[in-house]
BAMI-522192 format. One line per field, with one value per residue (C-alpha): chain; residue in three letters; residue number from 1; x, y, z. Coordinates in Angstrom, 3 decimals, always signed. Example, Ala and Ser with C-alpha at 12.3 -4.5 7.8 and 13.67 -1.06 7.14 Angstrom:
REM residues 2
c: [A|A]
r: [Ala|Ser]
k: [1|2]
east: [+12.300|+13.670]
north: [-4.500|-1.060]
up: [+7.800|+7.140]
END
This chain:
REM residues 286
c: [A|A|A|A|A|A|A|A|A|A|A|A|A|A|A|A|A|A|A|A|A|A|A|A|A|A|A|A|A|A|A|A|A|A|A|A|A|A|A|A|A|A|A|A|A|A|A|A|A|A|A|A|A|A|A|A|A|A|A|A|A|A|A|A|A|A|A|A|A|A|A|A|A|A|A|A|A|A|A|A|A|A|A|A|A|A|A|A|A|A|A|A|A|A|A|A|A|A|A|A|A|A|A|A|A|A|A|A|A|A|A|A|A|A|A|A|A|A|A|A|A|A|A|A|A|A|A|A|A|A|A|A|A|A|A|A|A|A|A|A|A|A|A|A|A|A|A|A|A|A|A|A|A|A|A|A|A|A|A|A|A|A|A|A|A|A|A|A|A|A|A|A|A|A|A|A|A|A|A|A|A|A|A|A|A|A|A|A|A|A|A|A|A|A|A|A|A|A|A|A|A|A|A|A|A|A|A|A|A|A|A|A|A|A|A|A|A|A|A|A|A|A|A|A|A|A|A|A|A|A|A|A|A|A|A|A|A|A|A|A|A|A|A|A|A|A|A|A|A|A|A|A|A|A|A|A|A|A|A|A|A|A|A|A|A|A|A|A|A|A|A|A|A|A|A|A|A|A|A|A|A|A|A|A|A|A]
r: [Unk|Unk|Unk|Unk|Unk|Unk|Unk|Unk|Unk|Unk|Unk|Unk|Unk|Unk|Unk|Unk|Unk|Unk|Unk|Unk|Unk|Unk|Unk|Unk|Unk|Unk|Unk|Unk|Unk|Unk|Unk|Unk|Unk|Unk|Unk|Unk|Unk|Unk|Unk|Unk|Unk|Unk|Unk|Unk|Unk|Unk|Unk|Unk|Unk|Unk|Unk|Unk|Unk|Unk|Unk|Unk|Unk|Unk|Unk|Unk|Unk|Unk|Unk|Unk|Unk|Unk|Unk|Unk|Unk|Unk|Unk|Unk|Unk|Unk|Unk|Unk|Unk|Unk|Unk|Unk|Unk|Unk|Unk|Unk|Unk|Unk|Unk|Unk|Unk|Unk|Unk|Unk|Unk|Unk|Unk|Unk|Unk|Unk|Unk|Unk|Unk|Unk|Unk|Unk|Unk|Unk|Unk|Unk|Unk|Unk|Unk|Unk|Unk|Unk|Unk|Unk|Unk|Unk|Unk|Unk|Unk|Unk|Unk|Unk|Unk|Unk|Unk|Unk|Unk|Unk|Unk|Unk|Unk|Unk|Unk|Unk|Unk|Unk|Unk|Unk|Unk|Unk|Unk|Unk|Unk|Unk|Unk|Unk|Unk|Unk|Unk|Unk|Unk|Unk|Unk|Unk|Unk|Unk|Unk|Unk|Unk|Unk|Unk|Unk|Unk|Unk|Unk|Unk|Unk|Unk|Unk|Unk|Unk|Unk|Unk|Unk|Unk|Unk|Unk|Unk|Unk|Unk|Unk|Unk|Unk|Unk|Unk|Unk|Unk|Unk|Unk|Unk|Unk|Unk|Unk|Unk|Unk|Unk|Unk|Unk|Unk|Unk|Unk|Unk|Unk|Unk|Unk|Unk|Unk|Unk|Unk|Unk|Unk|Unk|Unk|Unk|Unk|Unk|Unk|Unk|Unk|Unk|Unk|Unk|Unk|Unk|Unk|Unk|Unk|Unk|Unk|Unk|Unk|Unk|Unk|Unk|Unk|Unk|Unk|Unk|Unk|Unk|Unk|Unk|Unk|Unk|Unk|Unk|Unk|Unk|Unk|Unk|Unk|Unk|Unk|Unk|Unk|Unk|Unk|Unk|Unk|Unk|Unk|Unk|Unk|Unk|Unk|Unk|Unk|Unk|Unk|Unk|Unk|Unk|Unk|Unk|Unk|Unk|Unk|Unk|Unk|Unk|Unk|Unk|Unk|Unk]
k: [1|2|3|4|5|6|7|8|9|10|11|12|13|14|15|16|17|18|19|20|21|22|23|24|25|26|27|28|29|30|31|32|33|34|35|36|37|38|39|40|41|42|43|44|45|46|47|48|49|50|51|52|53|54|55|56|57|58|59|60|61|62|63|64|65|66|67|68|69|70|71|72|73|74|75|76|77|78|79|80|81|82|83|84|85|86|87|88|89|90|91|92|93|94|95|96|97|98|99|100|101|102|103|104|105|106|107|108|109|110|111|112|113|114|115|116|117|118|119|120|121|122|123|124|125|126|127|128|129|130|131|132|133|134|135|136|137|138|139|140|141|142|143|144|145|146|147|148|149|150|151|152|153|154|155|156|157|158|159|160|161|162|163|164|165|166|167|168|169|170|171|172|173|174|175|176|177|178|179|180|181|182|183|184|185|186|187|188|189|190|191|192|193|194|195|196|197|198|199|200|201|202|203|204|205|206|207|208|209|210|211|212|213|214|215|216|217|218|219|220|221|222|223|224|225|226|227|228|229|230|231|232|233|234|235|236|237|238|239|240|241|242|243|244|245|246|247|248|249|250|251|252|253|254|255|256|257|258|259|260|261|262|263|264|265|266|267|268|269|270|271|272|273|274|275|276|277|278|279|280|281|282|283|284|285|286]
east: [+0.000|+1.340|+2.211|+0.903|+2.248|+5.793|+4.611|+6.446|+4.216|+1.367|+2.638|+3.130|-0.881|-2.120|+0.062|-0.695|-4.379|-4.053|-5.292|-6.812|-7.341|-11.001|-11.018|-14.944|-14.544|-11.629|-9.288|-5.876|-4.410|-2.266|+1.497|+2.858|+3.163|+3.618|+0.222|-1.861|-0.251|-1.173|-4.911|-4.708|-3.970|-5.986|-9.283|-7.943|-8.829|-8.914|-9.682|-13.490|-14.199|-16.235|-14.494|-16.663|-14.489|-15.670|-13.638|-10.995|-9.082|-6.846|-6.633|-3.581|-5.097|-7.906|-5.111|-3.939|-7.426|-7.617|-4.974|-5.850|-9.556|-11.928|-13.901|-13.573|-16.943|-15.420|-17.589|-16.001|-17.678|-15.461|-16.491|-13.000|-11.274|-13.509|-11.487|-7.985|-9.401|-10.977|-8.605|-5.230|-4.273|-7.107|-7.358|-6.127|-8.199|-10.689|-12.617|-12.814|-16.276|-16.045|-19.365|-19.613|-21.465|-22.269|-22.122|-24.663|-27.048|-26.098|-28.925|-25.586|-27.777|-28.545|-24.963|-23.511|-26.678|-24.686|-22.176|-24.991|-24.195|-20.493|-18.298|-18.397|-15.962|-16.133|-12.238|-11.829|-9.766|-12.461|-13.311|-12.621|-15.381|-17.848|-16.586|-19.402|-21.959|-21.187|-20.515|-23.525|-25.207|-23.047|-23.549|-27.586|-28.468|-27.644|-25.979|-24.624|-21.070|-18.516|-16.322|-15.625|-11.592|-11.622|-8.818|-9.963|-8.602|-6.875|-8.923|-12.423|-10.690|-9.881|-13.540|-15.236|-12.669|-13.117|-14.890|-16.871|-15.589|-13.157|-13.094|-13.157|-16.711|-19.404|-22.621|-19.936|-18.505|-22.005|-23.134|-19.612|-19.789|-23.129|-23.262|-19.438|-16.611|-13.744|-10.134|-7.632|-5.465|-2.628|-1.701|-1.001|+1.342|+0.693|+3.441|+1.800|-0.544|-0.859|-1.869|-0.747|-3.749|-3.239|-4.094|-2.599|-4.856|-5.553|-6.678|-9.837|-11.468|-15.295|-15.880|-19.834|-22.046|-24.484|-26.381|-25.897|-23.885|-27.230|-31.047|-32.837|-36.334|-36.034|-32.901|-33.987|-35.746|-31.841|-30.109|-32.415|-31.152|-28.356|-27.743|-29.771|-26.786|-24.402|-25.803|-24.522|-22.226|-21.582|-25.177|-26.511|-28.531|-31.583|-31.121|-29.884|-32.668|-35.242|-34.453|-34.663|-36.938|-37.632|-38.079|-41.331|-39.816|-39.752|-36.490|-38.902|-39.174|-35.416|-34.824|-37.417|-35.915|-32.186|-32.765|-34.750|-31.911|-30.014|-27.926|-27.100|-29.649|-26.117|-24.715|-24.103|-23.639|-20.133|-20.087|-22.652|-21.676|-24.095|-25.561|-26.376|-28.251|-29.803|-31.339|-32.345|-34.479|-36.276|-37.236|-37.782|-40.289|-41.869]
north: [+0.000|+3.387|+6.007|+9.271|+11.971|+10.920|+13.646|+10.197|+7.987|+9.970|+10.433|+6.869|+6.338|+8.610|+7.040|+3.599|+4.623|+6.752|+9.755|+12.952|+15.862|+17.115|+20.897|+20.606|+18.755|+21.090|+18.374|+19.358|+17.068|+17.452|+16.126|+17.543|+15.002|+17.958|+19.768|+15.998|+16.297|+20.029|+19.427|+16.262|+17.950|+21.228|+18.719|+17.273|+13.665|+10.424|+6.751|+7.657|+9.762|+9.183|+10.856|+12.612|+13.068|+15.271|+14.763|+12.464|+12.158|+9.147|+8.906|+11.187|+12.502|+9.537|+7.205|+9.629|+9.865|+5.949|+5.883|+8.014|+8.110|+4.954|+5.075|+7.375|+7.901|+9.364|+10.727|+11.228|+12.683|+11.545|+8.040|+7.367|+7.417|+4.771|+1.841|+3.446|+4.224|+0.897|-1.473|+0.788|+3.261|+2.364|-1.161|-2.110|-0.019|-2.208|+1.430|+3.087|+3.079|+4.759|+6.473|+7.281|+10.721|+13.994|+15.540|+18.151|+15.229|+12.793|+12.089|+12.637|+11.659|+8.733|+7.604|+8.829|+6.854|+3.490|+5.002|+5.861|+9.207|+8.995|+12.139|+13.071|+15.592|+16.688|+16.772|+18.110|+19.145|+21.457|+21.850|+25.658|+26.615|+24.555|+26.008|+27.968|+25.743|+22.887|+24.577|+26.161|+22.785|+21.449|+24.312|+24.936|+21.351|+21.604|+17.949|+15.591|+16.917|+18.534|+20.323|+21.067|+21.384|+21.967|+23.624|+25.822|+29.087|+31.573|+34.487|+32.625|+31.328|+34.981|+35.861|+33.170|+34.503|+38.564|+40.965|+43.921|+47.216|+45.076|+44.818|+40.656|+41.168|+39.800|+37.191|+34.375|+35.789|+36.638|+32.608|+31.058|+32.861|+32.230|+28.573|+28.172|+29.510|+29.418|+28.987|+29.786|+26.727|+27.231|+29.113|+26.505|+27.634|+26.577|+24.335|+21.810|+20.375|+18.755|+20.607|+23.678|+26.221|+29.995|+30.998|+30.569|+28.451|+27.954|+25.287|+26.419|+24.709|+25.743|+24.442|+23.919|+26.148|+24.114|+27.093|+30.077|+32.584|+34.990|+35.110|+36.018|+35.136|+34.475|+33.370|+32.895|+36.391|+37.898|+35.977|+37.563|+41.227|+40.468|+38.993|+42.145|+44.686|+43.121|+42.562|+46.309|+47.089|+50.850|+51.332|+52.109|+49.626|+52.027|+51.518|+47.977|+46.859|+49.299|+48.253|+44.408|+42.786|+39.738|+41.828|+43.927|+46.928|+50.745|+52.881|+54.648|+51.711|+50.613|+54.379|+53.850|+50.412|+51.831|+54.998|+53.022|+50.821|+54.055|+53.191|+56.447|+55.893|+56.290|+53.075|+50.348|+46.632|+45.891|+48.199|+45.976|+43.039|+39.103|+40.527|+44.223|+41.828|+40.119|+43.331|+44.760|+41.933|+41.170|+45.369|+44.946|+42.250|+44.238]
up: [+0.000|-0.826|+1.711|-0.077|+2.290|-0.229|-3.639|-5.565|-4.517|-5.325|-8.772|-8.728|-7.926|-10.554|-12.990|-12.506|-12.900|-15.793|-13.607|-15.357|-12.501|-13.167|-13.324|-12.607|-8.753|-8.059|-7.395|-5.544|-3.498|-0.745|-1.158|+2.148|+5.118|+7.522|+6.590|+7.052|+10.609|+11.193|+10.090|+12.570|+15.553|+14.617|+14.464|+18.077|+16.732|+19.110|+19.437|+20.223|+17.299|+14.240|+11.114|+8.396|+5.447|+2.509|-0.751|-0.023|-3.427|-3.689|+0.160|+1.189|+4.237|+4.727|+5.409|+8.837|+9.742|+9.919|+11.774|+14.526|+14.655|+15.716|+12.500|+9.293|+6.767|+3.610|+0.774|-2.689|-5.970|-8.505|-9.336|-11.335|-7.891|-5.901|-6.977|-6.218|-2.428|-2.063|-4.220|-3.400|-1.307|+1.934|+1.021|+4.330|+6.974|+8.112|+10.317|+6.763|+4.492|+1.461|-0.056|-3.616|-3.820|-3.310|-0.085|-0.524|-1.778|+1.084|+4.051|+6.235|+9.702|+7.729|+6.823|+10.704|+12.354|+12.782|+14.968|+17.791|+20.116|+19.683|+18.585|+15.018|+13.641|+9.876|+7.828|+4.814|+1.896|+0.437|-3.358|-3.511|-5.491|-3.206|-0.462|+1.364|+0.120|+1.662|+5.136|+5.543|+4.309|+7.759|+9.850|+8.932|+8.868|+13.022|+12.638|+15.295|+14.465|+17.170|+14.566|+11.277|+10.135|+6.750|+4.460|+2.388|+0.169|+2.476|+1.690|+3.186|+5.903|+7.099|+6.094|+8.289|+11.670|+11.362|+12.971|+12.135|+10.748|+8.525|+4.640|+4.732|+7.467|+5.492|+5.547|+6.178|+8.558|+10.795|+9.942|+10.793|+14.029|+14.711|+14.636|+15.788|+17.094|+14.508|+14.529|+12.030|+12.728|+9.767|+6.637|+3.550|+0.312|-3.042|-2.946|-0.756|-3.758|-7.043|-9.227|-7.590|-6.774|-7.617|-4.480|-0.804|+1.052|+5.715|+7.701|+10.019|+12.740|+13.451|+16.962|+16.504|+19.625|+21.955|+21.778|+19.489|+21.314|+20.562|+21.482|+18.116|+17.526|+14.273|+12.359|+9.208|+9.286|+10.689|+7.530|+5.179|+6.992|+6.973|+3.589|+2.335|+4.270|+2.459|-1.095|-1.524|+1.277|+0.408|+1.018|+4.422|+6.361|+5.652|+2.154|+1.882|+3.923|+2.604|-1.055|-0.432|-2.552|-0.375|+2.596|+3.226|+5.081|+3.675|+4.490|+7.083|+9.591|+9.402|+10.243|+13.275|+14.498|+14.246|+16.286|+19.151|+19.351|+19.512|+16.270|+12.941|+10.469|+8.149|+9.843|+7.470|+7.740|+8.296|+11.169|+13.412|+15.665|+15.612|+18.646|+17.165|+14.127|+16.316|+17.764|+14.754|+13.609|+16.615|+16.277|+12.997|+13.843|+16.397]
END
C-alpha cells in the first residue's frame, strides 16, 4: 500500500491509474506530510471519534485519519477514484467506508446513524469553489457533528474569523460565528498540492455552539437582513434593507428600528456586531 504523504508515490498512484485531474470537482491534493499532521492535531482527533471526510481524493489525508480516529466515513464525488481508495491506497483499513457521492445530496444523519451518540468531527480538503456551500449545508443542517476542520482558500478562511468594521466582514462571517466559534489553525502555500492552486490556502477549525452565542427570535428572518446589508455594502442599512426585494420593510421603519436601538440611520452593515443583528431583527419584527 502506498504512503501518499511521499509527492512520488502519489505520482506513482495517478500514474498507474491513468489519472486525469477534473477541473470541474476542483481536485488538488495534498502532497505535504507535515500539513496531514497540522490538520490532525488542529481537528484534536482520538480513538473515540467518528471521522466525516468530505472529498478524499486518492486517500492522502484519509489514510492519517484511519490511523488516529476509531472510524472514518469518507464521501467522494469523482467516481474514477472509488477503486484506487478501495482497491489501493485504503485497502487495508478495516474502520474506513467509502461512499460514492455527493455531499450536498447525502442524508448525512442517515450515513452517521450506525455510529450511535459517539463524537463526530467533519475533515476536509475542500473543493474551492464549493466552499461555502457545503458549510452552511453542515452548519444549517444543526448535525450531530462537534467540529468542522476543513482547508480551504486563504482568503475565506480569514472571512469566516473577522470581525466587524473590517473589509473581509461579510454574511460568512455573521453565519460562521453564529453557529461556531472558529479557529484559524494554519496558513497553507501553493506548494503543498498537485496541481498547484493559484491561491494561498488555511486550515480552520469551526468548533460547533451548543447554543448560538445569541437570542434572536427568528434566524432565518436575521439571515435575510443580513444577507440584504451586504448585497450592496456601500449602502446604508436604511437603504440595503429598505431596497430588499424579499423583505417587506420601507427605508422609514429601518430608520425607526435603528434609532430606538439608539444606532445612525447612516450606519451600514459591516459596522454591526451578531448581537447588534440580532437586535435589529427582533425590532424589525416588532
Amino acid at each position: 500500500m502506498a504512503y501518499l504523504s511521499d509527492p512520488k508515490e502519489t505520482i506513482a498512484v495517478l500514474q498507474r491509474y491513468n489519472f486525469n485531474f477534473q477541473k470541474k470537482f476542483g481536485q488538488n491534493f495534498l502532497i505535504d506530510g507535515h500539513v496531514i499532521e497540522k490538520i490532525i492535531a488542529a481537528a484534536g482527533i482520538g480513538k473515540e471519534d467518528v471521522v466525516l471526510e468530505i472529498g478524499p481524493g486518492i486517500g492522502t489525508l484519509t489514510q492519517r485519519l484511519c490511523e488516529v480516529a476509531g472510524d472514518v466515513v469518507a464521501v467522494e464525488i469523482d467516481r474514477n477514484l472509488i477503486p484506487i481508495l478501495t482497491g489501493d491506497t485504503c485497502k487495508d483499513y478495516a474502520n474506513l467506508q467509502i461512499v460514492s457521492g455527493d455531499i450536498m445530496k447525502t442524508d448525512i444523519p442517515e450515513l452517521l446513524k450506525p455510529f450511535g451518540k459517539r463524537p463526530v468531527k467533519v475533515v476536509a480538503n475542500l473543493p474551492y469553489y464549493i466552499t461555502t456551500p457545503i458549510l452552511m449545508k453542515l452548519l444549517e443542517d444543526r448535525l450531530p457533528i462537534e467540529s468542522i476542520t476543513v482547508m480551504v482558500q486563504k482568503e475565506v478562511a480569514e472571512r469566516m474569523e473577522t470581525g466587524p468594521g473590517t473589509k473581509d466582514y461579510g454574511a460568512l462571517s455573521l453565519a460562521v460565528q453564529y453557529y461556531s466559534e472558529p479557529y484559524l489553525a494554519a496558513n497553507v502555500p501553493a506548494n503543498c498540492f498537485m496541481p498547484r492552486p493559484n491561491v494561498g490556502s488555511a486550515v480552520i477549525r469551526l468548533t460547533i455552539h451548543e447554543e448560538p452565542p445569541v437570542n434572536v427570535k427568528d434566524e432565518k428572518h436575521m439571515f435575510a437582513l443580513i444577507r440584504a446589508s451586504f448585497n450592496q455594502r456601500r449602502k446604508t442599512l436604511v437603504n440595503g434593507i429598505g431596497n430588499a426585494a424579499e423583505l417587506p420593510y420601507s427605508k422609514e421603519q429601518v430608520a425607526a428600528a435603528l434609532t430606538k436601538l439608539g444606532m445612525s440611520e447612516t450606519i451600514r452593515g459591516e459596522a454591526l456586531t451578531l448581537s447588534e443583528f440580532a437586535a435589529l431583527s427582533d425590532a424589525l419584527q416588532e
